[in-house]
KOLVEX-106959 format. One record per atom (N, C-alpha, C): x, y, z; residue in three letters. Coordinates in steps of 0.001 Angstrom, whole numbers, padded with zeros to 6 digits, always signed. Example, Ala and Ser with C-alpha at 12.3 -4.5 7.8 and 13.67 -1.06 7.14 Angstrom:
! residues 2
+013190-005690+007800ALA
+012300-004500+007800ALA
+013200-003300+007800ALA
+012850-002250+007080SER
+013670-001060+007140SER
+012900+000030+007870SER
! end
This chain:
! residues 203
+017270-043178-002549UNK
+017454-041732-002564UNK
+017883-041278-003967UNK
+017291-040349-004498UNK
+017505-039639-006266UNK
+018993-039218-005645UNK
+019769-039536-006763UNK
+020555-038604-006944UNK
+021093-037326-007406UNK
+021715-036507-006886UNK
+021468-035107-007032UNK
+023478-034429-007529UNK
+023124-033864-008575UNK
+024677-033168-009161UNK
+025803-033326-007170UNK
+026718-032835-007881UNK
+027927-032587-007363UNK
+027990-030957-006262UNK
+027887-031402-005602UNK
+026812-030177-003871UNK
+027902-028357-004791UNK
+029029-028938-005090UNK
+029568-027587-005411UNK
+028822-026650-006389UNK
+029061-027606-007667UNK
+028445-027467-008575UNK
+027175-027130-009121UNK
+026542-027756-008797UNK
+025227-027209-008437UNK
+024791-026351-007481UNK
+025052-026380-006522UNK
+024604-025158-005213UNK
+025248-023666-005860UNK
+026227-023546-006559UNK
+027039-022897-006723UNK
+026164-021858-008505UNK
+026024-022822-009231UNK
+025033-022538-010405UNK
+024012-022196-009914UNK
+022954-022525-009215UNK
+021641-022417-008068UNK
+022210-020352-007962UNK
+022808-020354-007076UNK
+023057-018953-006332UNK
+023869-018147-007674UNK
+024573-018273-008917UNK
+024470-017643-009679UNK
+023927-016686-010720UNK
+022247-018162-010716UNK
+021191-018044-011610UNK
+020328-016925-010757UNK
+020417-017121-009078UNK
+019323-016452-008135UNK
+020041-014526-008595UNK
+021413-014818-008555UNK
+021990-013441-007614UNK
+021888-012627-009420UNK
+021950-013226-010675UNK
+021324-012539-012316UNK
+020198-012021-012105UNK
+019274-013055-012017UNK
+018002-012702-011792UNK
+017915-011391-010909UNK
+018510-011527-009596UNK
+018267-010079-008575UNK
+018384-009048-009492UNK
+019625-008976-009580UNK
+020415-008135-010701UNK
+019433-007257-011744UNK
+019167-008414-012593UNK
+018792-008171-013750UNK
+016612-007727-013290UNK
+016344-008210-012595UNK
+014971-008017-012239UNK
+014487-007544-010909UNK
+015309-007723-009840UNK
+015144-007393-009072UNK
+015177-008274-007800UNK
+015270-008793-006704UNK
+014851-009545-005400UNK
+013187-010172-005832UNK
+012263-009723-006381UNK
+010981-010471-006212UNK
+010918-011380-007321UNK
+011895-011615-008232UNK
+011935-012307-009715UNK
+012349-013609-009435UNK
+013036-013479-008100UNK
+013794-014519-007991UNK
+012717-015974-007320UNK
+012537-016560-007809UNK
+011537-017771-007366UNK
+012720-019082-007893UNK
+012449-019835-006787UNK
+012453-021644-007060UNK
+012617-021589-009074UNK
+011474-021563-009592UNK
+011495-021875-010693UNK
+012132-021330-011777UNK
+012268-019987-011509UNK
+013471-019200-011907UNK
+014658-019132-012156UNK
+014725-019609-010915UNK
+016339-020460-010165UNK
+017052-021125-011397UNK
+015823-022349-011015UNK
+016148-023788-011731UNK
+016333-023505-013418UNK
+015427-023070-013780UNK
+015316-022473-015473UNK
+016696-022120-015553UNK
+017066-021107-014688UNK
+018130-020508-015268UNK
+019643-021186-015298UNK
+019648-021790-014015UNK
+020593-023045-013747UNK
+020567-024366-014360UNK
+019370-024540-015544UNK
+019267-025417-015333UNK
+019199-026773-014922UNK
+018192-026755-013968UNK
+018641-027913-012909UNK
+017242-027737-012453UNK
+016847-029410-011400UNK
+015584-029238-010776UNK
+015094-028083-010152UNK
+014201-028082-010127UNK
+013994-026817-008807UNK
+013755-027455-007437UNK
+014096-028909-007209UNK
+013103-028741-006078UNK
+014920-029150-005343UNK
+016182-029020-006222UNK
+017151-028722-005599UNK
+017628-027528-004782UNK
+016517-026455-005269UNK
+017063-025490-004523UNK
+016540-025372-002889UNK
+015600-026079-002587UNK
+015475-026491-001129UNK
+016289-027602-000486UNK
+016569-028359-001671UNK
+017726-029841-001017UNK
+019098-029315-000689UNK
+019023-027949-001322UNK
+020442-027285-000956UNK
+020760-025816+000458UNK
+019114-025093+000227UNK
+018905-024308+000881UNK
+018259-024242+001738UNK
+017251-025426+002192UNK
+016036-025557+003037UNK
+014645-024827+002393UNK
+015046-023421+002476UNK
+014328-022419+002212UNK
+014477-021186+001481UNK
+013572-020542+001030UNK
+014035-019408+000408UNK
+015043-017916+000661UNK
+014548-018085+002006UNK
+015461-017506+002858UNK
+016630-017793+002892UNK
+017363-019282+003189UNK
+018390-019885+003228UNK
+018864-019560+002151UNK
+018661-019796+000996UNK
+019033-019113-000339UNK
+019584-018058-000307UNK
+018674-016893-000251UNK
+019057-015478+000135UNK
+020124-015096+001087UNK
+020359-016303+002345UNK
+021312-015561+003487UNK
+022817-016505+002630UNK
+022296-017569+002143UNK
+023842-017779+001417UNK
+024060-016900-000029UNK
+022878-016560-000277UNK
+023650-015563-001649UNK
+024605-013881-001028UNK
+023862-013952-000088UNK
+024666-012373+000504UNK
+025580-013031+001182UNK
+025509-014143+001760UNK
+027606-014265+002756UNK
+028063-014337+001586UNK
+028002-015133+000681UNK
+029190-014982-000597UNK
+029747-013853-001125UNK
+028468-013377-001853UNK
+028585-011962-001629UNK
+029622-010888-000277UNK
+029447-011314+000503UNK
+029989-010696+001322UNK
+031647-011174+001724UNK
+031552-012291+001362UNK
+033133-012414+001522UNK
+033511-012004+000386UNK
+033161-011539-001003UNK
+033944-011553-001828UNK
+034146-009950-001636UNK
+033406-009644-001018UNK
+033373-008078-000575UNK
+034559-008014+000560UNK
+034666-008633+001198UNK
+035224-008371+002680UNK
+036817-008413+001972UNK
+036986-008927+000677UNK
+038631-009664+000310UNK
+038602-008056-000351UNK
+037922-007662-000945UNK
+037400-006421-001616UNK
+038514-005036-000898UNK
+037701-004951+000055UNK
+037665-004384+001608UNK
+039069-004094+001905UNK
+039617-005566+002263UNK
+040558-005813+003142UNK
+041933-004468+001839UNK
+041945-005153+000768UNK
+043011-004892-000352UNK
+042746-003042-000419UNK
+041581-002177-000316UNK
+041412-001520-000355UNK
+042001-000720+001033UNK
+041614-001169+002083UNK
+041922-000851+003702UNK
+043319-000435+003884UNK
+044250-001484+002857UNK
+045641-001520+003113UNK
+046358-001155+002175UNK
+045767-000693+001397UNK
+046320+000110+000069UNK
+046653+001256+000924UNK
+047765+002272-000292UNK
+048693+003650-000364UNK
+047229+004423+000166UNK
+046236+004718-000485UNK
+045492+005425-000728UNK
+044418+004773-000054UNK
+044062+005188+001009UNK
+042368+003979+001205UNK
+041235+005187+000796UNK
+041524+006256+001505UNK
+040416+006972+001261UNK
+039693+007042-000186UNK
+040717+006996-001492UNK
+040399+006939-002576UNK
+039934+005559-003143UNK
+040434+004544-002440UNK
+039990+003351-002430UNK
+038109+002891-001775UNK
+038309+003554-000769UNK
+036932+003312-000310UNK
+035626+003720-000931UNK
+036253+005382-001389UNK
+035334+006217-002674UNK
+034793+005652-003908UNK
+036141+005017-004476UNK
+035989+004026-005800UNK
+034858+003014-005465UNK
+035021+002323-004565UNK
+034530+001061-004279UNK
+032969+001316-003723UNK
+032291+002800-002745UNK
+031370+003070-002721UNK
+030727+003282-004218UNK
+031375+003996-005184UNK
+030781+004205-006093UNK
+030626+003019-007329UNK
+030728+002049-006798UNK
+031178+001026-007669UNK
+029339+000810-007798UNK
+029012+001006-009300UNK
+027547+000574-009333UNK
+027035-000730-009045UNK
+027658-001824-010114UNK
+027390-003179-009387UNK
+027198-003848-008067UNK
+028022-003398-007589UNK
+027836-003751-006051UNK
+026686-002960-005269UNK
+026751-001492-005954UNK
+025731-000840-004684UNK
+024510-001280-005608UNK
+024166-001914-006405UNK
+022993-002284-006784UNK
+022237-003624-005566UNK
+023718-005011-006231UNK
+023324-005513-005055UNK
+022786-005008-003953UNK
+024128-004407-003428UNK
+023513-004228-001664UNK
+022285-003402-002202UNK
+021523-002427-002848UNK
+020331-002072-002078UNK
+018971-002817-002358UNK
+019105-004020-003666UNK
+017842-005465-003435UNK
+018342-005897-001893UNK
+019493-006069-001397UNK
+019254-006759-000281UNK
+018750-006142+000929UNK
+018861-004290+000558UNK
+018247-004119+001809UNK
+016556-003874+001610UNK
+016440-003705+000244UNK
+014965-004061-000166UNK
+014400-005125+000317UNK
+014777-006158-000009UNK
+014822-007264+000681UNK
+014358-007879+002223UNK
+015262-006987+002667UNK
+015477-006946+004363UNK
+014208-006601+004995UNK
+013764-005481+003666UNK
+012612-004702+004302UNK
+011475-005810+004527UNK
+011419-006593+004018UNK
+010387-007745+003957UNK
+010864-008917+004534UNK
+012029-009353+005382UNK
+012175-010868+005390UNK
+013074-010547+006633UNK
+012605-011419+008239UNK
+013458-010510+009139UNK
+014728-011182+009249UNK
+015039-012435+008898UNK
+016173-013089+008734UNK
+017119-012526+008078UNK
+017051-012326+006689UNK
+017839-011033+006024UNK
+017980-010195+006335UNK
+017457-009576+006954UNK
+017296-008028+007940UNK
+018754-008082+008911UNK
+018517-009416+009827UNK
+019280-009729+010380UNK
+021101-009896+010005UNK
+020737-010832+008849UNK
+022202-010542+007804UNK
+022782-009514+007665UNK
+021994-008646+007174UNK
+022684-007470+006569UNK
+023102-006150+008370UNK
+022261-006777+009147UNK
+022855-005680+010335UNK
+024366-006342+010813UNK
+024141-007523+010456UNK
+025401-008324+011093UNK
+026639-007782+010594UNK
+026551-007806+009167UNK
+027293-007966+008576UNK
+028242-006368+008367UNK
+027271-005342+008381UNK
+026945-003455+008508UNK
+027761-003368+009665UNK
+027895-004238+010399UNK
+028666-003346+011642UNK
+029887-003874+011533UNK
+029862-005228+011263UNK
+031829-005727+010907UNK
+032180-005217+010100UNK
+031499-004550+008808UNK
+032216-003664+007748UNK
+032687-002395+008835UNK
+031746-001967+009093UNK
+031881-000611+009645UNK
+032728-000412+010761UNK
+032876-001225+011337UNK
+034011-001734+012589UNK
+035626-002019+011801UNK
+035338-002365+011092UNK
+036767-002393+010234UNK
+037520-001743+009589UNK
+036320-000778+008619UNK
+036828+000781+007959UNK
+036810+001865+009197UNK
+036337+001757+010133UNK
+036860+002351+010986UNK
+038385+002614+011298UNK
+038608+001562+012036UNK
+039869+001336+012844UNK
+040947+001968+011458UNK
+040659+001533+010407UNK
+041604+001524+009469UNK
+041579+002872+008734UNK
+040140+003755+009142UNK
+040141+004999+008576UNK
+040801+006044+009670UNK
+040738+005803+010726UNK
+041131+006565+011868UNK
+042264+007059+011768UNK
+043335+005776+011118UNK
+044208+005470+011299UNK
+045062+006435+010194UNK
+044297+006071+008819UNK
+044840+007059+007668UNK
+044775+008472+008141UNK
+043985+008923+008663UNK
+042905+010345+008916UNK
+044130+010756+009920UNK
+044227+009595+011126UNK
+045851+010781+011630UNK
+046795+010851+010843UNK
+047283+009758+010313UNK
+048388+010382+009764UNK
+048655+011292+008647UNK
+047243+011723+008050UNK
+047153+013095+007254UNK
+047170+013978+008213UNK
+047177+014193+009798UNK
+046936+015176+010410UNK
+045210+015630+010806UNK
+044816+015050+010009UNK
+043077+015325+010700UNK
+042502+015115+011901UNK
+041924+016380+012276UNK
+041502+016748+013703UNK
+040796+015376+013692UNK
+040874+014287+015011UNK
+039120+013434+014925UNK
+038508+013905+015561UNK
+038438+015029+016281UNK
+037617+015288+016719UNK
+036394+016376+016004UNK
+036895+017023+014533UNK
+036287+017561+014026UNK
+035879+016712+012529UNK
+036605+015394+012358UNK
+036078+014629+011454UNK
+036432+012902+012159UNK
+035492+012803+012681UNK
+035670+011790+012963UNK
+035691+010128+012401UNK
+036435+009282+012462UNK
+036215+008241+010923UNK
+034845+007591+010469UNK
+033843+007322+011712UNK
+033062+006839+011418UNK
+031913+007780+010581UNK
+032079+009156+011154UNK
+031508+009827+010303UNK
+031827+010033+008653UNK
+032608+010162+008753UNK
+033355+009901+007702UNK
+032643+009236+006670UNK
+032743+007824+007169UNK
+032120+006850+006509UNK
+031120+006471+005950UNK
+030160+007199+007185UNK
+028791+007277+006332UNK
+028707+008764+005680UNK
+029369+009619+005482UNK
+029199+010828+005014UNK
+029590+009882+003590UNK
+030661+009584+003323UNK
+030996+009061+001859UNK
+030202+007711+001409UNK
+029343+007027+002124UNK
+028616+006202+001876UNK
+027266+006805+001493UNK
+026885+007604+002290UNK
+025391+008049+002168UNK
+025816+008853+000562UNK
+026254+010034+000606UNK
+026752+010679-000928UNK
+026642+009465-002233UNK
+027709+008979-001801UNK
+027582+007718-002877UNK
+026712+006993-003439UNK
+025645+006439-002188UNK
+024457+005701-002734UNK
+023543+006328-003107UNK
+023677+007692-002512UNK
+022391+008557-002964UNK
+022400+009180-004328UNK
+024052+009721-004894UNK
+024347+009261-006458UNK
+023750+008564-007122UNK
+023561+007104-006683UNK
+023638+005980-007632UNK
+022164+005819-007248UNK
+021832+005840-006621UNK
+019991+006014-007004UNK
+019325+006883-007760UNK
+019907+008182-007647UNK
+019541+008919-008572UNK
+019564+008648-010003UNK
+021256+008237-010025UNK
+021477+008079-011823UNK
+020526+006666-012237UNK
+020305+005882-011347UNK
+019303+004836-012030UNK
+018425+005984-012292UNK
+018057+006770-012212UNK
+016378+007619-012800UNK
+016990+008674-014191UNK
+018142+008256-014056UNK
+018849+009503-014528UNK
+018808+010614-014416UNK
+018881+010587-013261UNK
+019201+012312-012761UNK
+020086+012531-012058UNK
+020688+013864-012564UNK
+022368+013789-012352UNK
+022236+015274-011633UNK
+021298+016229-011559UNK
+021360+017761-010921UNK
+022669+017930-010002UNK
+024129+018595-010179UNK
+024422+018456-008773UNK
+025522+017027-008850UNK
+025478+016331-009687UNK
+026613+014992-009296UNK
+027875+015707-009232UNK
+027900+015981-010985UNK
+029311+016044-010988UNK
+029781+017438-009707UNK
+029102+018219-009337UNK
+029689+018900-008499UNK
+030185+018669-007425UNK
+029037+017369-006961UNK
+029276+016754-005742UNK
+030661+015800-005274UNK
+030871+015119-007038UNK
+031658+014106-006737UNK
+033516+015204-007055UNK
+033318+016536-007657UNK
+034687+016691-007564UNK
+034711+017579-006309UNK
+033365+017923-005449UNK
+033843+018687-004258UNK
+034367+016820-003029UNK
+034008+016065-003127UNK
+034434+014909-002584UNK
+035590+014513-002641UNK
+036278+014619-004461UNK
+037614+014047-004580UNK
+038231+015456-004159UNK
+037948+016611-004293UNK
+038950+017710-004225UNK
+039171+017696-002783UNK
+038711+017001-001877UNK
+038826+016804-000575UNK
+040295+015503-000606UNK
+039408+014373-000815UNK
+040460+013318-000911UNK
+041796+013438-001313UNK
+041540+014291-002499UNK
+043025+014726-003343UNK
+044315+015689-002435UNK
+043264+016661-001475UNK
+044165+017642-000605UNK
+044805+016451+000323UNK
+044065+015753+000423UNK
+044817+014598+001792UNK
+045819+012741+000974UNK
+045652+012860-000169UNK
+046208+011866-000586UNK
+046819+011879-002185UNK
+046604+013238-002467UNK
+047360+013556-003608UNK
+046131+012597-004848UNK
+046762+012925-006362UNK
+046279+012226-007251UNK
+045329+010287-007074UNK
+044554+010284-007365UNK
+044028+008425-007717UNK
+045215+007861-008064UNK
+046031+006964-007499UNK
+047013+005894-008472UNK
+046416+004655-008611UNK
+046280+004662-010003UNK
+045568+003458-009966UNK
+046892+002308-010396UNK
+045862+001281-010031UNK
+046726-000232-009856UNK
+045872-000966-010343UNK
+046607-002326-010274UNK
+045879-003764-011442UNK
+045052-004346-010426UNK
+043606-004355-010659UNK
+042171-004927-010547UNK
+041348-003671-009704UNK
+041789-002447-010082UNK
+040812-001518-010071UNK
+041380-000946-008066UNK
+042869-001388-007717UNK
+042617-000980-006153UNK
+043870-000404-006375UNK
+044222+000923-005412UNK
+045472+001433-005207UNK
+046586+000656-005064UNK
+047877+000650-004702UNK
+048889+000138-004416UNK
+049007-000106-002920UNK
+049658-000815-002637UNK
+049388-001596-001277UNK
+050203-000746-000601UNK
+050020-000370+000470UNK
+050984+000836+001121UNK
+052410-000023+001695UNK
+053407+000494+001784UNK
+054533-000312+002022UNK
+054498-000856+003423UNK
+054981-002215+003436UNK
+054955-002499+004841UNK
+055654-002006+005806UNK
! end
């Protein structure tokens, strides 16, 4: 049997080189040979590690996704979430990712699958935890309810950041201070804190 690098190490370089490439070119750039070039390393490791191309893809988004979910969690339980959640929708890097993967999705039903999985434990989580902020500002839920909420400041957000990839801005900045001038009536000023997340609300 050939021997093959150190499973961390390599698997780990493998899904670095894949998730640049997305990045930088897009979800269809990303090939086996690509991979390997960029990792330098065989290519025919990236099936000894992934099976398949797919397999690739569903371990580049759980990673992705836990590093999101630790993301999440610090944001959820911060002073401020609402301003936390805003930041973090608008965070370009990430919403780049996520929308190759739902590009992605559109073509591959396994990924498809990932990303619904994964869409509702987010969304099941900023829930409970938005509900929660939203009473204790006093907000009707029945006239804003959290989940709405959620995708109201999600949909805004991504639909921002698609635009400004074309660069077109008609309408942002109005949009984004009628958004914070909302947030701000219910949580006062942004305080920002060290690695870009509010302060952790007191226990």
């Amino acid at each position: 049997m050939a021997l093959v690098p150190k499973a961390t190490g390599a698997r780990d370089a493998l899904l670095d080189a894949a998730e640049a490439i997305m990045l930088e070119e897009g979800y269809a750039a990303v090939t086996t040979r690509r991979i390997a070039g960029r990792a330098g390393l065989n290519s025919a490791l990236v099936f000894y590690y992934f099976d398949t191309m797919d397999g690739l893809f569903i371990a580049l988004f759980r990673r992705g996704a836990q590093e999101t979910q630790q993301r999440w969690d610090r944001v959820l339980r911060s002073s401020q979430p609402l301003w936390g959640i805003w930041d973090m929708l608008r965070d370009e890097s990430h919403t780049a990712r996520t929308m190759e993967f739902i590009a992605l999705g559109n073509h591959r039903k396994a990924i498809r699958t990932e990303l619904a999985t994964a869409a509702k434990r987010f969304h099941q989580m900023q829930r409970k935890v938005l509900a929660r902020a939203l009473e204790s500002y006093g907000v009707d839920p029945d006239a804003w309810p959290a989940s709405s909420v959620i995708v109201i400041l999600t949909g805004i957000a991504r639909y921002l950041l698609i635009e400004e990839a074309f660069d077109v801005h008609l309408g942002h900045a109005e949009t984004v201070a009628l958004v914070e001038g909302q947030i701000r009536a219910l949580e006062g000023d942004r305080q920002p804190a060290e690695g870009g997340v509010v302060a952790a609300a007191p226990g």
